[in-house]
C-alpha positions as CSV (number, residue, x, y, z in Angstrom):
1,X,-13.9,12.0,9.4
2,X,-12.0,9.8,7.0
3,X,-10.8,6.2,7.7
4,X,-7.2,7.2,6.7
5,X,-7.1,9.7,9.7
6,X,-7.0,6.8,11.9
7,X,-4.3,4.2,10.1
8,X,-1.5,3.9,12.0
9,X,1.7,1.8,11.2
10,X,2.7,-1.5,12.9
11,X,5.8,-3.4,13.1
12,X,6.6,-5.6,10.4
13,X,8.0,-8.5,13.0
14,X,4.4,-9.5,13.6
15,X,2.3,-10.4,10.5
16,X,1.4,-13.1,12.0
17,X,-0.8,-11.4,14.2
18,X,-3.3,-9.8,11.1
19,X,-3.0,-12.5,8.7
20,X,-3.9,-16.1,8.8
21,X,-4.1,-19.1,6.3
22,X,-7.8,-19.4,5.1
23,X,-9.0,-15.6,6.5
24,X,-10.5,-13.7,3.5
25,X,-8.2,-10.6,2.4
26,X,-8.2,-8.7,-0.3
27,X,-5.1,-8.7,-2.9
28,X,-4.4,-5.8,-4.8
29,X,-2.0,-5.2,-7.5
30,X,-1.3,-2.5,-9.7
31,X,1.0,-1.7,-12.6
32,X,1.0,1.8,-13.2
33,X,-3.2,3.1,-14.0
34,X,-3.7,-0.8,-14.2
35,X,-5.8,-1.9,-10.7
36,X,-6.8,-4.7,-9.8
37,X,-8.4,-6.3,-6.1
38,X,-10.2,-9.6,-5.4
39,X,-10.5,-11.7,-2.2
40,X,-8.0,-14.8,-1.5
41,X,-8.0,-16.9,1.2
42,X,-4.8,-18.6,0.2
43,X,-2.3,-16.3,1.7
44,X,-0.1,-16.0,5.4
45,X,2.9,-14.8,6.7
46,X,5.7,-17.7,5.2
47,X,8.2,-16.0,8.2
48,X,8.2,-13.2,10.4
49,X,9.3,-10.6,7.6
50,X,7.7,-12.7,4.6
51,X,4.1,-13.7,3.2
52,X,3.1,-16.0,0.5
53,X,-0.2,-15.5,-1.5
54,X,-1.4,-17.9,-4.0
55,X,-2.7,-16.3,-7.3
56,X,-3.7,-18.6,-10.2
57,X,-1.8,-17.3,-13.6
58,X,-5.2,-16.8,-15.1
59,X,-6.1,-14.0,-12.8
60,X,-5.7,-10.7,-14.5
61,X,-4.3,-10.0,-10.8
62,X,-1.1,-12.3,-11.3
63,X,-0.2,-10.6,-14.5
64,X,-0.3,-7.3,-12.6
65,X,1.5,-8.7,-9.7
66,X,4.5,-10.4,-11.8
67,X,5.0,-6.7,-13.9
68,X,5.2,-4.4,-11.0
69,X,6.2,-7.1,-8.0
70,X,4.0,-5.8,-5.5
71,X,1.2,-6.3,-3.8
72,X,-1.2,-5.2,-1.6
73,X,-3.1,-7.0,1.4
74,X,-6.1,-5.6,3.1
75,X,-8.1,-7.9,6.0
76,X,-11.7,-7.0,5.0
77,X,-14.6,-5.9,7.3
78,X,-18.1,-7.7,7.1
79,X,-19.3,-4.0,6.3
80,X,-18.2,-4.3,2.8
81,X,-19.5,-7.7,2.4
82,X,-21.4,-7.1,-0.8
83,X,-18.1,-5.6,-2.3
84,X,-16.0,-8.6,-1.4
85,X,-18.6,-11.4,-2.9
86,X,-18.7,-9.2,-6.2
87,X,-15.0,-8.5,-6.5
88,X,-14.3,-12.5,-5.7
89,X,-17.1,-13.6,-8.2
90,X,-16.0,-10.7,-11.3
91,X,-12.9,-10.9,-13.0
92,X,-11.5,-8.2,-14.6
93,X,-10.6,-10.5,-18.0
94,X,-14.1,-10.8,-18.3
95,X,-15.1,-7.0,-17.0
96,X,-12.7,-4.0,-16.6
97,X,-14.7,-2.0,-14.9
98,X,-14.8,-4.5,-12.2
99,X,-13.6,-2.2,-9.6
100,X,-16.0,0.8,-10.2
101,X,-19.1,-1.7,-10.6
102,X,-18.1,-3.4,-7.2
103,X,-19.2,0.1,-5.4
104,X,-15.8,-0.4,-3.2
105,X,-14.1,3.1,-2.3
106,X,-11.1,3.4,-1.7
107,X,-8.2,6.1,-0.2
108,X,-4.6,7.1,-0.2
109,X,-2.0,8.1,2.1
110,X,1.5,10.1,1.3
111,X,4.0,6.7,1.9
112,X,1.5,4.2,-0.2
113,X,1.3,3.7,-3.7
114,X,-1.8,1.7,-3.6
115,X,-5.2,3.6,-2.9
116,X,-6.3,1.6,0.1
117,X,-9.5,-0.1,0.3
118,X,-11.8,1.5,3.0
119,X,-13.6,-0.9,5.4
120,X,-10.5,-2.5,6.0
121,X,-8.7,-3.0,9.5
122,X,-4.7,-3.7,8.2
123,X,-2.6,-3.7,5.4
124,X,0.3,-5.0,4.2
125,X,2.6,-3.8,1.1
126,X,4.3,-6.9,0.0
127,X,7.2,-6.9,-2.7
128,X,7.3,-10.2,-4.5
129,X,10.3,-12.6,-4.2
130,X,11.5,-14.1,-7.5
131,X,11.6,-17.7,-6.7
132,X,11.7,-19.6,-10.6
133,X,11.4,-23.6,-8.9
134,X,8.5,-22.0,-7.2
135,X,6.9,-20.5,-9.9
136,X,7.2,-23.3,-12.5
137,X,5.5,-25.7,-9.7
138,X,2.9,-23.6,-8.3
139,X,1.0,-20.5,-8.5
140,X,1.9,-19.4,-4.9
141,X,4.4,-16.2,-4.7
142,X,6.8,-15.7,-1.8
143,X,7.1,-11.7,-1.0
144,X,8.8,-9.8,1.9
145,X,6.9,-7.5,4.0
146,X,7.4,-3.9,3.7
147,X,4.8,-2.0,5.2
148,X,2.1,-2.7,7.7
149,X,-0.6,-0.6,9.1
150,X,-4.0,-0.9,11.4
151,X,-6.7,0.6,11.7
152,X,-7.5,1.1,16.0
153,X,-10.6,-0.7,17.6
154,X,-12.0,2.7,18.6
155,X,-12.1,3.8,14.4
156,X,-15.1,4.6,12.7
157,X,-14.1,1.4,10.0
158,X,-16.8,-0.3,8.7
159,X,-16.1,-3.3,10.5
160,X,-19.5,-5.0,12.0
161,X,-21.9,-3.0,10.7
């Protein structure tokens, strides 16, 4: 049985509750083919329906994230531990195969445009927030929360193994 069988959406009044500054979570972004994930600590809810991530404009990530405006966030289980450390220490200037090499797998469901990492217990799409002051001071990116999902305590994830 697949991990997507047991995703189930939350209510987007309580980000609060999955994400927290300096927990490791994966950000994704993706402009059309183009993926691309790495772990960031630097990201929590800003307000109940908004987030804020900070992505330095040398990541190939932020380039993704300021074409297509959205994002992904995943909380990451220690089951994919070795995945994490590789896809935080690779970048994908420097390799574009990153994602395949990392050995993460990943898988989709109807409503999402992102594949979804597996090993994962939420997920957040996140729609970036054009902010120029922001942007010309700091690399940090306001976004407003559009979808959030869990995976259940009693779901085969890969969480703790």
């Amino acid at each position: 049985m697949s991990q997507k069988e047991f995703v189930k959406p939350v209510g987007l009044e309580t980000p609060y509750r999955l994400f927290n500054l300096g927990g490791t979570a994966f950000v994704e972004s993706k402009q059309g083919d183009d993926l691309d994930i790495m772990p960031a600590s630097w990201n929590c809810p800003l307000d109940y329906d908004k987030m804020t991530v900070v992505i330095d404009s040398t990541h190939y990530s932020r380039k993704l994230i300021e074409a297509s405006e959205y994002i992904l966030l995943a909380v990451p289980g220690m089951g994919i531990q070795k995945e994490i450390l590789y896809l935080g220490s690779v970048s994908k200037n420097d390799n574009p195969n990153k994602i395949a090499d990392s050995g993460l797998k990943f898988f989709t469901l109807p409503d999402c445009d992102f594949p979804l990492p597996e090993g994962c217990s939420a997920w957040a799409v996140i729609k970036l927030i054009r902010e120029p002051h922001n942007k010309r001071l700091m690399t940090s990116s306001w976004a407003k929360l559009l979808k959030l999902g869990l995976t259940p305590v009693s779901s085969p994830t890969t969480i703790g193994t």
